[in-house]
N, C-alpha and C positions, 0 to 999 in steps of 0.2 A: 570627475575632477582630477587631474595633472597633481603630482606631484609637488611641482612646482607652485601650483595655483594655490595647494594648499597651506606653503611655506612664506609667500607674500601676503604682507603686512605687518606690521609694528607688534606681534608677537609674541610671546615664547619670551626666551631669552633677552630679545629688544626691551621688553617694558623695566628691567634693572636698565639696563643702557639709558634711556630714556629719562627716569629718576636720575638716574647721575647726572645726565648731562643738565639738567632743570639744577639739579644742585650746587652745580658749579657756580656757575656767577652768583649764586647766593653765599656760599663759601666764601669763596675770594674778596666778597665786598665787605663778610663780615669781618675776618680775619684782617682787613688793610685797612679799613676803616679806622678801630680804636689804636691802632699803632699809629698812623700818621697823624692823625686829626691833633693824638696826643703831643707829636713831637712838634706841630706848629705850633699849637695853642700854649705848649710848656716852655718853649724858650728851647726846648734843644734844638732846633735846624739853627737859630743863630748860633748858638755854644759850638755846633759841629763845623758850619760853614764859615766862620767869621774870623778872620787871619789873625794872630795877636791871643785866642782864645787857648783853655788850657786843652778844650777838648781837639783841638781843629784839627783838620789834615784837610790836604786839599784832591783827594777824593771823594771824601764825603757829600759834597756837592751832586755830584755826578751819578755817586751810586745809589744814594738818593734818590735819586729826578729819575733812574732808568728805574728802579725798581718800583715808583709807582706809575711810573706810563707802563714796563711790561705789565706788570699786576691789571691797570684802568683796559690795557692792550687784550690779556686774556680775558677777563671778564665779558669783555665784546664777541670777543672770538665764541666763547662758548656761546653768546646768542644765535652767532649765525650760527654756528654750530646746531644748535637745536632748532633754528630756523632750516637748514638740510634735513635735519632728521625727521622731521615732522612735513614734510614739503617730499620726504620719498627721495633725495636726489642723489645721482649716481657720486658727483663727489665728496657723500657724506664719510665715508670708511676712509677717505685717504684726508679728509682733515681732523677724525677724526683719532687717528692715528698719530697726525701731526701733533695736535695739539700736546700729543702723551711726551711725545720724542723733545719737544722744543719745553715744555712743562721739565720736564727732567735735566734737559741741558743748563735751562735756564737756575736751576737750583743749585747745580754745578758749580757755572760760574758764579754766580754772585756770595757763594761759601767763599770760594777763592780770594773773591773782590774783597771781604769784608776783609779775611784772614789779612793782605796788603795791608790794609789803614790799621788793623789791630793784631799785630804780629804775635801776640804773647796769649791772644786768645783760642779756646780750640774750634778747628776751624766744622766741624761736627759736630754741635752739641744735640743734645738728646732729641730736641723737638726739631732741629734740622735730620737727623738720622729718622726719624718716627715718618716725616713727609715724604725724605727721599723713599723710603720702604715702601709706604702707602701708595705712591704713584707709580715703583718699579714693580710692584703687584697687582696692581690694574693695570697698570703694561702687559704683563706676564699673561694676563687673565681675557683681557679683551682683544688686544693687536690679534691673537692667532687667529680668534673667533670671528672679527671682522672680517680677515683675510681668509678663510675656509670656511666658513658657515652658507648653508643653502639660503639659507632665511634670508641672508643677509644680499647675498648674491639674487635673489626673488623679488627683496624689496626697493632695494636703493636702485632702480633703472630710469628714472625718469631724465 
C-alpha cells in the first residue's frame, strides 16, 4: 500500500475538521436565534428602525437585515461546506479556507458598522474580542494544514 493510499480518507486530523465543521451551522443558529427572535418579538427592530424614535439611526436598518442574511448566509455555507467534505471534493480546502477569511472579515466590518450608529460605544468589546480570537486561531491552526497536509491533498481529489 502507497503512501498515499494510506493517507486518503476522512482521517487523522480530518475527523476534528469534520466535528467543526457539523458544528458550525449549529453554532451560528444557536447564537442568532435568541438575539433576533428577541429584537422582533421585543419591540426593538421598531425602536431602532423607526424615524422620530429615541433609539433610531438610520443604519440600523440595514445592518440589521445584512447581519442576519450574512449570519442565515454562512450557516448555509457551512452545509455545503460539509456537504464537500464528506462527498471527498477537490474544492473543499479552498472553501474551506474561505469561509475562515470572509468569517473574520465579516466580523471586522460589522464591529466597524455598529461602532458608526453607536459612536460612544467600544467598538471591541470582550465577547466581540473572544470570537475575533477564536476564529484567528482556527485560522492559524487549520489554513496551513489544509494547504500542506498529505491527508488532505490524498483525500479531497474527487
Amino acid at each position: 500500500m502507497t503512501d498515499e493510499k494510506k493517507l486518503e480518507g476522512l482521517g487523522g486530523w480530518l475527523i476534528l475538521v469534520g466535528l467543526g465543521i457539523i458544528a458550525s451551522p449549529i453554532k451560528i443558529s444557536a447564537q442568532i436565534y435568541p438575539v433576533y427572535s428577541k429584537l422582533f418579538a421585543g419591540g426593538s427592530w421598531a425602536a431602532l428602525t423607526t424615524p422620530g424614535t429615541e433609539a433610531y439611526h438610520p443604519l440600523w436598518a440595514p445592518i440589521l437585515i445584512s447581519e442576519i442574511s450574512i449570519n442565515v448566509a454562512l450557516a448555509l455555507a457551512w452545509l455545503f461546506i460539509a456537504f464537500l467534505f464528506l462527498a471527498k471534493k477537490r474544492l473543499f480546502p479552498k472553501w474551506y479556507i474561505g469561509i475562515f477569511v470572509f468569517t473574520l472579515a465579516f466580523m471586522l466590518v460589522d464591529a466597524v458598522a455598529i461602532r458608526a450608529v453607536l459612536p460612544n460605544e467600544e467598538i471591541f468589546d470582550p465577547d466581540t474580542i473572544k470570537e475575533l480570537a477564536r476564529t484567528l486561531v482556527t485560522m492559524l491552526i487549520w489554513v496551513p494544514y489544509m494547504l500542506m497536509s498529505k491527508r488532505v491533498k490524498a483525500t479531497f481529489v474527487k
